[in-house]
N, C-alpha and C positions, 0 to 999 in steps of 0.2 A: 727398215732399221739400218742406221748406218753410225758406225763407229769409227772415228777417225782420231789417230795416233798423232803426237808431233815428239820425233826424237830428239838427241841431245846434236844433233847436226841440223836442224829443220824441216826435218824431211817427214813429210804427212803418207801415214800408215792406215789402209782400212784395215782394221778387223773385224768383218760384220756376221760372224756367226759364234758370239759369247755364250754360253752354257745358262746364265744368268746374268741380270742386271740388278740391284736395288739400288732405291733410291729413297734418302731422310733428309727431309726438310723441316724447319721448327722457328718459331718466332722466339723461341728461348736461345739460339744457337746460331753465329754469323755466319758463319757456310753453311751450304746444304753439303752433304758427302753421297757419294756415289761410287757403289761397289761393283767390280765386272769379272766375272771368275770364265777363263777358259781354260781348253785342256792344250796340256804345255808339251811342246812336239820336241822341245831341248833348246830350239833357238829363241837364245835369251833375246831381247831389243827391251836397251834402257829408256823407259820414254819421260814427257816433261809435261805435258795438257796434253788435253784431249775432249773432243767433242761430240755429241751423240745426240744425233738428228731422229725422232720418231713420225711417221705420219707427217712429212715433210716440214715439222716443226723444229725448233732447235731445242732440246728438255736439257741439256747440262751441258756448259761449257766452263772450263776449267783448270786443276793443275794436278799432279800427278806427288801424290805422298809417298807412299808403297809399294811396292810390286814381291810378290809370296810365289817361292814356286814350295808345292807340297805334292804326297805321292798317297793314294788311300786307297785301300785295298788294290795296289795293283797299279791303278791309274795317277795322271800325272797332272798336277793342277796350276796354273798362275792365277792369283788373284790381284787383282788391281785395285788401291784404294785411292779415292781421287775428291778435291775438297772444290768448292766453286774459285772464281779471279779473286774472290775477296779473300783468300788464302793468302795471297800477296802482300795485301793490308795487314792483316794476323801477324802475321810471319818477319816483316822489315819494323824496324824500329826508327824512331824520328831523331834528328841532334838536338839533345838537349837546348832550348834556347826559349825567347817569348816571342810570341808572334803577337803581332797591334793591326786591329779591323778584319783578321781573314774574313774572305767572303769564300763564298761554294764554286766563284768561277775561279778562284788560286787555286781551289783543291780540287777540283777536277784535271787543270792543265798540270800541275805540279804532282799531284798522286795517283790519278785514277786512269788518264789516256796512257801515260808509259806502259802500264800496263793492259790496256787495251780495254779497259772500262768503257762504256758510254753510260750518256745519263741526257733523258728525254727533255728535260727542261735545267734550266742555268737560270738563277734570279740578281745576281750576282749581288748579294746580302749579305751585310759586314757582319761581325759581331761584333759590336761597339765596343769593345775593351780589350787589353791583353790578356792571352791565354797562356798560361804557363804552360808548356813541354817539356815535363821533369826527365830522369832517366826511365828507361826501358819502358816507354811512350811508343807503342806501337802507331804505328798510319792509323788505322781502324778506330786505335783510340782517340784522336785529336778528330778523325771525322764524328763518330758519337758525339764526342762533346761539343763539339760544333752545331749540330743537328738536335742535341736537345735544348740546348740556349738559345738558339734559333728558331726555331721552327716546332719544340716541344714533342719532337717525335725521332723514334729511332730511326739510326741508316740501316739501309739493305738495299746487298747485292744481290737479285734474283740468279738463274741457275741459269739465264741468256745473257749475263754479264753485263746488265744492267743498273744503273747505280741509280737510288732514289733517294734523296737530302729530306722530304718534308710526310714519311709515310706511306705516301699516297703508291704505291706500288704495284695496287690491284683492286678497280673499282669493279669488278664483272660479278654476276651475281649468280650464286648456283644451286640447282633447283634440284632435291633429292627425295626418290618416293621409291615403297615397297613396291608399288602394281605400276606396272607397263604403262594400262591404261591412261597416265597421269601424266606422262611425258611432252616434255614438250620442249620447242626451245632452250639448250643449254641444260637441259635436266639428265640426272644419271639414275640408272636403278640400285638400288644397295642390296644385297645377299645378305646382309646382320647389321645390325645396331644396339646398342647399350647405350643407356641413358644413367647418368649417376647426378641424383640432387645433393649438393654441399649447403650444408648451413654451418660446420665450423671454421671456414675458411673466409667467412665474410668480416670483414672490418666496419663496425656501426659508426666507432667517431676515431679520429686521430688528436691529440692535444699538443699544440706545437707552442716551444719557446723558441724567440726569436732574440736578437738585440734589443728591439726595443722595450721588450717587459722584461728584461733581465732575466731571472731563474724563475719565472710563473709561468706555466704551460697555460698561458689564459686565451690562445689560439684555439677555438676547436674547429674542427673538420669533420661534420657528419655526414653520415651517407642513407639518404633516404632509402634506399634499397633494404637498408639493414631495421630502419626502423617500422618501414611496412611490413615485414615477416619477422616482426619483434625477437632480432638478435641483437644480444650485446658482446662487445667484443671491444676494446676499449683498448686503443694503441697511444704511445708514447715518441715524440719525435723534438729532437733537439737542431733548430733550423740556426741555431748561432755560428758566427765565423769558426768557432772552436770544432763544431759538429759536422761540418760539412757536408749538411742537407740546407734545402731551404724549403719553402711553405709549400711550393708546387710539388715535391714529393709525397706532402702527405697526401694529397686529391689523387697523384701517380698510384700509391700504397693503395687507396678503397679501391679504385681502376680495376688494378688489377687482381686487387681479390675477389670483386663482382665478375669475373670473368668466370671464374672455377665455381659459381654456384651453378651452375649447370651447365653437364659436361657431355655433348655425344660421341660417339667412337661410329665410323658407319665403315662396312669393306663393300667397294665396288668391283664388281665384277670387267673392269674398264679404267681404260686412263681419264682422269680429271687433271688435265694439263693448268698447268699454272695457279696451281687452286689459291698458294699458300694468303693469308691476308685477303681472304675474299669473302665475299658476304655467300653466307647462306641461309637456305631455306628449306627447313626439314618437315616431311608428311608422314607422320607413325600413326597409325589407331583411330584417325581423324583430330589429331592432333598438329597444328602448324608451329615451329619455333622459325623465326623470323629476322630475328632479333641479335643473330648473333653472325662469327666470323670461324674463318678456320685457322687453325692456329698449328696442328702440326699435317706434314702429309708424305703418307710414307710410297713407293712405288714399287712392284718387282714385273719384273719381264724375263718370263721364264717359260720355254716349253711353246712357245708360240702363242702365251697368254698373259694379259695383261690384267692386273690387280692393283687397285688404290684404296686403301686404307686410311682415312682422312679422321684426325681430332676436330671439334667443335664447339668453342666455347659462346657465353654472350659477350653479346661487346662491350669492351670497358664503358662505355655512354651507359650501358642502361639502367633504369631510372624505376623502372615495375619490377 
């Protein structure tokens, strides 16, 4: 384990024996954050990133939010709270103005290398019209918006500073059983799991008015998923200039309510590096889910043991 500091002069700091680490990551949330609590000797040091290499991997690399000194029972604590590079993004704000064609290779060179982003692939893909950047237009926001006009899927910066424009962030696939016996290849064993089935959460049809049929919601959008396990739930969506939705949000809306029909929680007794946006594949009772992705994953490293705690929903695609 290695923890390495960078101060408000540049100067790179190991700390590598922290009391604890956690770590949250979520497909609902642009940074993953990552908390590091040590015992505080008085010598303060203001730092600015920091990066924490596990099993010669790099698991977060980042920027530095907080630092907490506190005293409990006796003892003296710093705690460090620390957000991914895309904190950067978050955090600075665009000049109001219209931008005409950006493509992902202007916003890589223009917002994401200054700060030291990489991104494995570059398509350099306009978005054929102006974009407005109103006020308090964050970086992060003008790249989202770019990334789902484009490409129909969210950005994300991974937690190795990683920038990804079209989704695709993590194809690896990972395999998870109660018994030993069952391992193999990229598989983890789990200590617990909870399985929760949603049937209120699923969306059956969306009815979308557009410009062209003026105020008739005569747009519908079904979701077979809802009609094979004969749920009705019946949504409302106004895709006109006025509304500022369009038709592809209501397909987004079933998406990702077919996600939360079924929901697993697993704790591994083990780090599952990079899990977040990955396919998996779960073995309970003689039961296989297959079908679905990880959506949150949380970490702690504490005591010389390592714990992942992983959410696991189905994937917006599924169709049974």
């Amino acid at each position: 384990m290695i923890v390495e500091w960078t101060d408000n002069q540049n100067k790179r700091i190991c700390k590598n024996n922290p009391l604890k680490i956690t770590i949250h990551s979520s497909q609902n949330q642009r940074c993953d954050q990552m908390t590091v609590v040590y015992r505080y000797n008085g010598n303060f040091i203001s730092f600015r990133e920091v990066k924490f290499i596990f099993d010669e991997k790099t698991v977060f690399l980042g920027i530095v939010d907080r630092q907490t000194v506190t005293q409990k029972n006796g003892k003296n604590y710093l705690e460090i709270q620390c957000r991914t590079l895309a904190g950067y993004l978050t955090d600075n704000e665009i000049q109001p103005q219209n931008v005409n064609n950006i493509t992902d290779n202007v916003i890589y060179a223009t917002y994401l290398e200054p700060f030291g982003i990489k991104t494995p692939l570059i398509r350099n893909k306009p978005y054929n019209s102006i974009m407005n950047i109103g006020k308090k237009t964050s970086i992060y926001d003008l790249i989202e918006n770019y990334c789902q006009r484009v490409f129909h899927h969210s950005f994300r910066v991974d937690g190795e500073g990683v920038a990804f424009f079209d989704g695709n962030s993590n194809s690896s696939t990972y395999y998870f059983s109660d018994s030993l016996t069952d391992l193999t290849k990229n598989s983890y064993p789990y200590t617990s799991i909870c399985l929760e089935y949603n049937r209120r959460e699923i969306i059956s049809q969306v009815n979308v008015k557009n410009s062209v049929n003026g105020n008739d919601y005569g747009i519908v959008i079904e979701n077979p998923y809802a009609r094979q396990h004969n749920i009705q739930h019946i949504c409302y969506l106004d895709a006109t200039p006025s509304g500022g939705k369009c038709i592809f949000d209501a397909t987004r809306m079933i998406e990702n309510a077919n996600k939360k029909a079924i929901v697993i929680t697993l704790e591994c007794p083990c780090f599952v590096f990079n899990a977040l946006y990955g396919n998996a594949v779960v073995s309970y009772q003689g039961q296989r889910f297959d079908n679905t992705e990880i959506i949150e994953a949380d970490y702690c490293f504490e005591n010389g043991k390592v714990s992942s705690i992983l959410k696991i929903c189905q994937r917006s695609d599924n169709k049974t």
